[in-house]
PASEBA-1860 file (N, C-alpha, C; in nm, 3 decimals):
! residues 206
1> XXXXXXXX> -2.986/-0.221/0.003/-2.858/-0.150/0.011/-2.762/-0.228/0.100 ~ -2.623/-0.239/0.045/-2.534/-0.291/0.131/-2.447/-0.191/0.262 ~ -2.451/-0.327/0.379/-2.406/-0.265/0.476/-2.256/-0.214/0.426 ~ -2.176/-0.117/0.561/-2.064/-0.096/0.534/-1.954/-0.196/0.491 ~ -1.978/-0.328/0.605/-1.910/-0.459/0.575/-1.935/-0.506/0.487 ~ -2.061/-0.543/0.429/-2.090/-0.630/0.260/-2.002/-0.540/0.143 ~ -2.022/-0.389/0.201/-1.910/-0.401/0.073/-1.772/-0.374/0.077 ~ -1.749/-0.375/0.201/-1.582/-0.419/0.197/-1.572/-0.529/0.180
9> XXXXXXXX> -1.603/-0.627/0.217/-1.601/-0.771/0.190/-1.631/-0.747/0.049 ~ -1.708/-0.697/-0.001/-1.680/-0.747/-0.169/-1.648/-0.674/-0.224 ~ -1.537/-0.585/-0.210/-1.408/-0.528/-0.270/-1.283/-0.646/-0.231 ~ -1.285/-0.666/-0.076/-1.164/-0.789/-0.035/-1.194/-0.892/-0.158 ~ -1.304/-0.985/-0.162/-1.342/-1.122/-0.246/-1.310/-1.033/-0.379 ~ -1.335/-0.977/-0.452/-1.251/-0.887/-0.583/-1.128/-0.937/-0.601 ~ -1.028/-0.820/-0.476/-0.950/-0.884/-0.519/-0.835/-1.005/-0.478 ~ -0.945/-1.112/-0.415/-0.866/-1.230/-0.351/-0.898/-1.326/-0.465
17> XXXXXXXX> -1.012/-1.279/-0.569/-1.021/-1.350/-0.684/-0.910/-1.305/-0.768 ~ -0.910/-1.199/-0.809/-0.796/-1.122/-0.913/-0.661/-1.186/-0.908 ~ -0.644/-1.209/-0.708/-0.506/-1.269/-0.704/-0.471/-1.420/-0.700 ~ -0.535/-1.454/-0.734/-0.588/-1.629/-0.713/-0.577/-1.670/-0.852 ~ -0.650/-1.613/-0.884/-0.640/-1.603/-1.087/-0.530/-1.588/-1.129 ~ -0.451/-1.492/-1.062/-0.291/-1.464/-1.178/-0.182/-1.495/-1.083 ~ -0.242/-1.601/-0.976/-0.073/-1.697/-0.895/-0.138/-1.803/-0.987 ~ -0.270/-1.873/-1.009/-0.277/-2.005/-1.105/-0.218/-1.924/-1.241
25> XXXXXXXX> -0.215/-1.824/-1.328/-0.170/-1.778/-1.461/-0.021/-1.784/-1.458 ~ 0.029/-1.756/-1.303/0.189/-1.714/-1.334/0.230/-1.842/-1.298 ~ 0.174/-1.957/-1.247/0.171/-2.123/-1.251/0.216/-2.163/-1.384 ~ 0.121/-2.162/-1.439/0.131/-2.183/-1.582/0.221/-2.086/-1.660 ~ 0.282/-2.014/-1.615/0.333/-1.942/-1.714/0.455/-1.956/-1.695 ~ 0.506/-2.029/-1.575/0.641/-2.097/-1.508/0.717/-2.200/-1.607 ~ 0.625/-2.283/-1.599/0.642/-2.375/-1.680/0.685/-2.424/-1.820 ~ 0.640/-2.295/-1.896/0.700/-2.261/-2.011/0.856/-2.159/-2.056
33> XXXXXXXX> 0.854/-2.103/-1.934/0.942/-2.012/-1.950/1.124/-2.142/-1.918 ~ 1.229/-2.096/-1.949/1.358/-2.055/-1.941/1.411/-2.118/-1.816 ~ 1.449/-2.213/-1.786/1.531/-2.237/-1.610/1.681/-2.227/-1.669 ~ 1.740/-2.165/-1.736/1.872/-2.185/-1.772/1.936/-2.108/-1.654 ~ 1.902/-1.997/-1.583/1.912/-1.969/-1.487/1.941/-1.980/-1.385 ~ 1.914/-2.124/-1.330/1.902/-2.249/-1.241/2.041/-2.289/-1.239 ~ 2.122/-2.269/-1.361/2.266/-2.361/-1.378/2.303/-2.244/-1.269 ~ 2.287/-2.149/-1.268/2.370/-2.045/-1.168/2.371/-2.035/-0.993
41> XXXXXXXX> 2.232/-2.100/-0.973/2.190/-2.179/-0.862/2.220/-2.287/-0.828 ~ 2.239/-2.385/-0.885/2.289/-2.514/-0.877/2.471/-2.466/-0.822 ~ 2.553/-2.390/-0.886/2.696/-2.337/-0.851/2.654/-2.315/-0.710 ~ 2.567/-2.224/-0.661/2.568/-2.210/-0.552/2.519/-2.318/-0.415 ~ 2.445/-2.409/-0.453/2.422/-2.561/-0.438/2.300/-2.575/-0.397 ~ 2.219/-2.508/-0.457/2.043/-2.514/-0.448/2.003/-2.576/-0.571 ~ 1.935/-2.681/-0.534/1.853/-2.794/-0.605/1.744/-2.758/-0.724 ~ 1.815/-2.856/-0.786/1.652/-2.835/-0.898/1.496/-2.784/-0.871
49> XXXXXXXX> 1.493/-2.881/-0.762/1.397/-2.857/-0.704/1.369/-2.754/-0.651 ~ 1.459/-2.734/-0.521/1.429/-2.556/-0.422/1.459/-2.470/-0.534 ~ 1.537/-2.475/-0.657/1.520/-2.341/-0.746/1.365/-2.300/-0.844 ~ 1.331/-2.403/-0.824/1.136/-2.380/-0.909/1.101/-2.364/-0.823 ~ 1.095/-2.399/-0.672/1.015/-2.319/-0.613/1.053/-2.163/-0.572 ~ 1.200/-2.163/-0.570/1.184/-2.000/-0.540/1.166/-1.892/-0.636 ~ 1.184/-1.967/-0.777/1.119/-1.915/-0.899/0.985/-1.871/-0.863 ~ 0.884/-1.983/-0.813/0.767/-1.975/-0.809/0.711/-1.897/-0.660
57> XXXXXXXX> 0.776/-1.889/-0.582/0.770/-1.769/-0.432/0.791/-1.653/-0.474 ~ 0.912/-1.610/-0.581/0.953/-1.526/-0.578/0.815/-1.449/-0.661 ~ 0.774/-1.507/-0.747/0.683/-1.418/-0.849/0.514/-1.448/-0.739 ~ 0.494/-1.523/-0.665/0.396/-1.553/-0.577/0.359/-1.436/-0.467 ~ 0.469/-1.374/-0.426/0.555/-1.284/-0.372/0.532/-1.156/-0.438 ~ 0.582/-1.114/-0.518/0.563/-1.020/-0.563/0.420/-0.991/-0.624 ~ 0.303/-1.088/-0.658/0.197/-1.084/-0.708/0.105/-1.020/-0.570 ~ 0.170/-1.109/-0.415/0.112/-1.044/-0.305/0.091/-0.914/-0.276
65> XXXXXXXX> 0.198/-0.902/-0.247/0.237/-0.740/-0.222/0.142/-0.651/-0.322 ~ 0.168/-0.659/-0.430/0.118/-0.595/-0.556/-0.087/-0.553/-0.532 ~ -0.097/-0.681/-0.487/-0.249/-0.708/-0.495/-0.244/-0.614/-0.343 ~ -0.181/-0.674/-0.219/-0.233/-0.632/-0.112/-0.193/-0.469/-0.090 ~ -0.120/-0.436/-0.143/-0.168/-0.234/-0.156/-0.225/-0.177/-0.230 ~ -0.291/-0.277/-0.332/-0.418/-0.191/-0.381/-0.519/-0.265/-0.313 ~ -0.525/-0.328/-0.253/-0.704/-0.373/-0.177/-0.696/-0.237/-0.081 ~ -0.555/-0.280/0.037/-0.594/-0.173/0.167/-0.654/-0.013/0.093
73> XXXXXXXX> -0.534/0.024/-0.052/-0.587/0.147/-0.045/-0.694/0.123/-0.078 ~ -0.775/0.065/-0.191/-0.933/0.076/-0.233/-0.977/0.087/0.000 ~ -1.003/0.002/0.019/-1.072/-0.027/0.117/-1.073/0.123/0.236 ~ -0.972/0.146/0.264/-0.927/0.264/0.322/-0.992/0.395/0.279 ~ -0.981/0.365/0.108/-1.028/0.489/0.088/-1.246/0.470/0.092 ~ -1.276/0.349/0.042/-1.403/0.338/0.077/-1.478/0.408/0.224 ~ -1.399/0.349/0.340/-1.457/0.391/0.464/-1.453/0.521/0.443 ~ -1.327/0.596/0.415/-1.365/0.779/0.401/-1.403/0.841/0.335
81> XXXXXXXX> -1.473/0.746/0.196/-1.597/0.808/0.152/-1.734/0.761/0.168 ~ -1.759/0.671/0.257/-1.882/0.650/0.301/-1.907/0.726/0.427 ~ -1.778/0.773/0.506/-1.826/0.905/0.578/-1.828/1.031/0.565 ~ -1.758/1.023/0.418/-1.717/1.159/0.377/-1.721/1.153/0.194 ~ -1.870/1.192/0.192/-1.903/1.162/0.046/-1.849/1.214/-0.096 ~ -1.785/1.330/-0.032/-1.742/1.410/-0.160/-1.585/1.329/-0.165 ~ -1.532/1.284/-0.077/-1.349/1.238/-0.091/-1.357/1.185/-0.197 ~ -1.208/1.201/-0.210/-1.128/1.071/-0.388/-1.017/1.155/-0.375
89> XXXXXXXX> -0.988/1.052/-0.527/-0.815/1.117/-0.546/-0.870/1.254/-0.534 ~ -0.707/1.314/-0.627/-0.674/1.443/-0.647/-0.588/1.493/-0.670 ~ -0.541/1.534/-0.781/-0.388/1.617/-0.808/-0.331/1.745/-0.798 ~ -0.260/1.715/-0.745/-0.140/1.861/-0.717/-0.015/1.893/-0.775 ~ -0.037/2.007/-0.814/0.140/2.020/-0.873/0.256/2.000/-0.770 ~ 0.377/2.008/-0.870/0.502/1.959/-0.770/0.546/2.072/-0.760 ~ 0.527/2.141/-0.665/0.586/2.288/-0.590/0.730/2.294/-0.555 ~ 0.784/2.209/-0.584/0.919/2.200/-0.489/1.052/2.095/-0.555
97> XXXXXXXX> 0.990/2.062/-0.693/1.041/1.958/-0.776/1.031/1.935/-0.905 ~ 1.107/1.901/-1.001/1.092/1.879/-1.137/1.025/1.783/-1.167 ~ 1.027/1.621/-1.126/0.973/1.520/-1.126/0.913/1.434/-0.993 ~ 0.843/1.416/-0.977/0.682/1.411/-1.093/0.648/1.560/-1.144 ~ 0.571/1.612/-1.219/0.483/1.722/-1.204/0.408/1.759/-1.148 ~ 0.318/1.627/-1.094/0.205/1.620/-1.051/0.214/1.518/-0.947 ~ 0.153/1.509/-0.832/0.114/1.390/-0.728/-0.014/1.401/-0.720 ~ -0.008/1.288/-0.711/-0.171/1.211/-0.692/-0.187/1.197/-0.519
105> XXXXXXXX> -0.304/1.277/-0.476/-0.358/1.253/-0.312/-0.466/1.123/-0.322 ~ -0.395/1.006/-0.241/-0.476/0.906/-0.227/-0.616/0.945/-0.222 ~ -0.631/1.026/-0.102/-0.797/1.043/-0.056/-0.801/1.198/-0.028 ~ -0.895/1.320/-0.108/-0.888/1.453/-0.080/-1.035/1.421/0.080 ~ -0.994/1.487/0.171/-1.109/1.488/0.292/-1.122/1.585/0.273 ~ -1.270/1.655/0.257/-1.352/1.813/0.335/-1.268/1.885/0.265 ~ -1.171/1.866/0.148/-1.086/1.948/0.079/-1.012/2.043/0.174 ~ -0.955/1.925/0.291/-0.866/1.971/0.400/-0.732/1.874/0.427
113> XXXXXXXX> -0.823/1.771/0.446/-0.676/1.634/0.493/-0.666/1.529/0.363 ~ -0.538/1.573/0.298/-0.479/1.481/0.180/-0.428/1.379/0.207 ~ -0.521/1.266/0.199/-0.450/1.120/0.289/-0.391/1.046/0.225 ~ -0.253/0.983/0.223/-0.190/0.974/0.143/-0.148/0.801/0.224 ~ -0.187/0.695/0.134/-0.225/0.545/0.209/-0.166/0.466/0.150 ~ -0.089/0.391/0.296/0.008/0.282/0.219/0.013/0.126/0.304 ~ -0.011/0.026/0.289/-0.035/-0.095/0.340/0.089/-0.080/0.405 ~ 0.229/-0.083/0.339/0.358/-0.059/0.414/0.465/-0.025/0.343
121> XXXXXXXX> 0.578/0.022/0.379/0.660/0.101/0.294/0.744/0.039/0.357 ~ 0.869/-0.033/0.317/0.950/-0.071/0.346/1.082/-0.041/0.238 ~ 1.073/0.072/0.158/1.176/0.140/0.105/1.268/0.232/0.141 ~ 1.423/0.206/0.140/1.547/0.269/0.156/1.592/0.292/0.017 ~ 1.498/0.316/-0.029/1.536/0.392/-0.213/1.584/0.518/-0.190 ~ 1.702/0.595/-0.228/1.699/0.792/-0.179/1.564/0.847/-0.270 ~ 1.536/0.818/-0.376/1.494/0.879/-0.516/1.326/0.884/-0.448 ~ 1.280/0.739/-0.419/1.198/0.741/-0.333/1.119/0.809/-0.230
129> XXXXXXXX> 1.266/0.778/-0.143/1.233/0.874/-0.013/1.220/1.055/-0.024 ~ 1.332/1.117/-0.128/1.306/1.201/-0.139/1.140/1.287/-0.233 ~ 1.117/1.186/-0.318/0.984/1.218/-0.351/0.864/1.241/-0.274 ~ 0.906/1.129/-0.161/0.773/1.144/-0.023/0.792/1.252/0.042 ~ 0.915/1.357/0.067/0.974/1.445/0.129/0.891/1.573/0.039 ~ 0.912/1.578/-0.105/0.829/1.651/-0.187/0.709/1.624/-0.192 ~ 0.662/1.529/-0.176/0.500/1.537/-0.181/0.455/1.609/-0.068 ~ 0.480/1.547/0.074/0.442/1.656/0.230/0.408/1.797/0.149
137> XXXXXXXX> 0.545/1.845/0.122/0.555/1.967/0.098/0.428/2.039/-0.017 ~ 0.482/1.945/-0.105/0.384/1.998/-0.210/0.204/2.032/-0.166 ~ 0.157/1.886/-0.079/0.085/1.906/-0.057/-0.010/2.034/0.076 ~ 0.139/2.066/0.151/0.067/2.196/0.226/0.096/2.307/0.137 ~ 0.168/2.310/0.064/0.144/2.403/-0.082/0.038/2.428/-0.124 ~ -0.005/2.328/-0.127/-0.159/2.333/-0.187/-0.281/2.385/-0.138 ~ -0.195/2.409/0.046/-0.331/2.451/0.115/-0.425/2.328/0.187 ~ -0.343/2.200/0.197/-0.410/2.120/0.206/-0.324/2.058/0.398
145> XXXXXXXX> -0.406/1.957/0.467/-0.330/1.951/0.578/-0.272/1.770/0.515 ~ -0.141/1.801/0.521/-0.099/1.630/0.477/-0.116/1.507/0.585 ~ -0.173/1.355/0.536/-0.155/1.285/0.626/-0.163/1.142/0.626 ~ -0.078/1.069/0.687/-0.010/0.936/0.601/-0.064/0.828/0.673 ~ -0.156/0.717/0.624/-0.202/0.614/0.709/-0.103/0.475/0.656 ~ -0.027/0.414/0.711/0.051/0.308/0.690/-0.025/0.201/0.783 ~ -0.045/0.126/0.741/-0.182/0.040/0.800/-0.038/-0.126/0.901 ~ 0.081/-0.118/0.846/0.187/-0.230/0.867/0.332/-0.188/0.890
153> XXXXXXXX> 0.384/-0.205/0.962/0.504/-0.130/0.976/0.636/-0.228/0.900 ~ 0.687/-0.168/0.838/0.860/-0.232/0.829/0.957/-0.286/0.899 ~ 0.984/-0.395/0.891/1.067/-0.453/0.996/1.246/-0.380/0.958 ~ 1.315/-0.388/0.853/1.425/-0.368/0.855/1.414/-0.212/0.926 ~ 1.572/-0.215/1.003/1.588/-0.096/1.079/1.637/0.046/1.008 ~ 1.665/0.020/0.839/1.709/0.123/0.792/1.530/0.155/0.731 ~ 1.461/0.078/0.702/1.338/0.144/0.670/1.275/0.217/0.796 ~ 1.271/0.116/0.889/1.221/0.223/1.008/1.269/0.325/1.030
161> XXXXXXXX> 1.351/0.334/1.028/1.471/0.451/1.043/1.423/0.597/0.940 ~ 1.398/0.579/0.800/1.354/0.618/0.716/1.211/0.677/0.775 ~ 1.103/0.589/0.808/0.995/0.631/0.805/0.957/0.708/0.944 ~ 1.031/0.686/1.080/1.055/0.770/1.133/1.103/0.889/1.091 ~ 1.226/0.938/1.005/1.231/1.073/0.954/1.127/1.140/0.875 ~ 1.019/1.066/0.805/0.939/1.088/0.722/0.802/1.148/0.783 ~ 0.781/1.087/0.909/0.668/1.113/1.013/0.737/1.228/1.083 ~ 0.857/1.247/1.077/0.870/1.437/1.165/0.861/1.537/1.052
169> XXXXXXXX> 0.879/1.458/0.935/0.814/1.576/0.838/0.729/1.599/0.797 ~ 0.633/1.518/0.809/0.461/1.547/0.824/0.449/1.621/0.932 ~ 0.490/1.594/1.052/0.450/1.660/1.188/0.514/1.847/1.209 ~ 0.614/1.836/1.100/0.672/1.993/1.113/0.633/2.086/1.038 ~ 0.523/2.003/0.940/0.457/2.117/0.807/0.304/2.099/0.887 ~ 0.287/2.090/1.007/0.144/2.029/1.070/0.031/1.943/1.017 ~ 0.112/1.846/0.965/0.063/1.747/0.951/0.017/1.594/1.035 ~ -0.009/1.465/1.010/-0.027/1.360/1.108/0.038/1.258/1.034
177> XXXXXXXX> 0.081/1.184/1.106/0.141/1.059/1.033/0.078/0.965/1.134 ~ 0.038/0.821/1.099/-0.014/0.705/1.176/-0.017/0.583/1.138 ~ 0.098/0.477/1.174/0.122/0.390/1.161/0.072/0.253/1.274 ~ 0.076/0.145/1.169/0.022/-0.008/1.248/-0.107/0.049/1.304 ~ -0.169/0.023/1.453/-0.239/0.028/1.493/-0.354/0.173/1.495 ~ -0.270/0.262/1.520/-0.324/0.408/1.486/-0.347/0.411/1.366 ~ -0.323/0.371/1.257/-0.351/0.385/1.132/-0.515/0.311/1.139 ~ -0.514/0.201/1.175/-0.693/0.140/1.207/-0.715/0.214/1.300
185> XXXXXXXX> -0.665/0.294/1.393/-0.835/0.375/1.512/-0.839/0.503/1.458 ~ -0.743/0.537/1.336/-0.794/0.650/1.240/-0.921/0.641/1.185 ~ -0.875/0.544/1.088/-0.974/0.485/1.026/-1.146/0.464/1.126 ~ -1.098/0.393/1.213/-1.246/0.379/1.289/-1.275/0.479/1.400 ~ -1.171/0.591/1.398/-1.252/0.715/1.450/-1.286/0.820/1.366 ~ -1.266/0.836/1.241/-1.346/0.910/1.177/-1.417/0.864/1.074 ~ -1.442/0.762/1.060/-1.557/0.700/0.983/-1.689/0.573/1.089 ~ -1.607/0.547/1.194/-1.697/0.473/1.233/-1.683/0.308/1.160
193> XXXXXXXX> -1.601/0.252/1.097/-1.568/0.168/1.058/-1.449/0.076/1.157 ~ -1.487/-0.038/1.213/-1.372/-0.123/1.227/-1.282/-0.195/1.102 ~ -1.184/-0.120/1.048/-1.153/-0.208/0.932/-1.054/-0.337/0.981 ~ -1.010/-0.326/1.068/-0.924/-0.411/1.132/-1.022/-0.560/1.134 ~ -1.119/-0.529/1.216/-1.216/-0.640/1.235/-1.215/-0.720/1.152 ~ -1.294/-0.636/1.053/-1.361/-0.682/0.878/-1.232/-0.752/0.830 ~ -1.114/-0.743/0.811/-1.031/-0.796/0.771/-0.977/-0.921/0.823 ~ -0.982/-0.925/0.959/-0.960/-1.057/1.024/-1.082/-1.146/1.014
201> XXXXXX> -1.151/-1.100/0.986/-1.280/-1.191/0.976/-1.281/-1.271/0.822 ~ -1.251/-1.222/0.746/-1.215/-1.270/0.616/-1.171/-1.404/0.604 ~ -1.260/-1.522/0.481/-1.247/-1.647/0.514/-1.089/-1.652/0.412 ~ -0.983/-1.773/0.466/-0.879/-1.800/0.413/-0.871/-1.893/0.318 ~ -0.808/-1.844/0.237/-0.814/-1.957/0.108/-0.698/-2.050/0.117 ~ -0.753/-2.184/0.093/-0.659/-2.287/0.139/-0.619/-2.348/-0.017
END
């Protein structure tokens, strides 16, 4: 049987393969595509050159991000069901809203704390923000206690700004919100997991 770490580590190697695989696919898939684009860059006086590569950052970039909030949530949600066997998703109606119908709870705990997990949020979307405003809600609707682990914080000041308002509305329906660092001694105080560790320990692909 694998320890707690062997198999976070091989959920991480998953998907550091997955993302390794489709920055070499979107390589190749550069190459074929369209630079007519480029004439519009060049007006602005960026080079043949610096414009393939920010072609190629930009989609490098977005492949990151993409990959790295679904590892943290898989991983996140692993530790709180290896201490808490019955957790997983879970859906709830939208009590308070037309769209969505339904929200999805990252992780149901003890069918008490609806943990709702995000590597980092760095959105000033309204449409957005107001959906996260309906979910809180929806989810003490439900009978459930809401609670938000953001494992990275946002640097721009209108997102912070944002997610500060977002954490007094978890905290006024009695809920928890826990960001950057508190978000890992969540994690490793109720499961007993250092995930912080396990992650820095992780070999880098060169």
């Amino acid at each position: 049987m694998l320890s707690y770490t062997e198999e976070i580590e091989a959920i991480v190697a998953r998907h550091r393969n997955a993302l390794q695989a489709r920055i070499q696919s979107r390589k190749t898939e550069l190459l074929e595509e369209s630079t007519g684009h480029h004439m519009a860059f060049a007006a602005l006086g960026v080079s043949a050159e610096d414009a393939t590569n920010i072609d190629l950052h930009q989609s490098i970039s977005r492949l990151v991000y993409r990959h790295t909030g679904t590892m943290m949530e898989e991983v996140a949600r692993h530790c709180l069901q290896r201490a808490f066997p019955g957790a997983g998703r879970a859906l709830i109606p939208n009590t308070v809203g037309d769209s969505p119908k339904k929200f999805e709870i990252d992780c149901l705990v003890e069918d008490t704390d609806a943990i709702e997990i995000k590597w980092r949020d760095a959105t000033t979307d309204g449409d957005h923000v107001r959906k996260e405003a309906q979910r809180v809600e929806a989810t003490r609707d439900a009978g459930y206690t809401p609670v938000r682990l953001m494992f990275f914080e946002p640097k721009r000041p209108s997102a912070i700004r944002i997610q500060k308002n977002l954490a007094a509305h978890y905290r006024g329906v009695g809920g928890s919100y826990h960001k950057g660092d508190d978000a890992f001694r969540f994690i490793r105080e109720q499961t007993g997991i250092d995930l912080r560790t396990i992650l820095q320990e992780q070999p880098t692909v060169h």
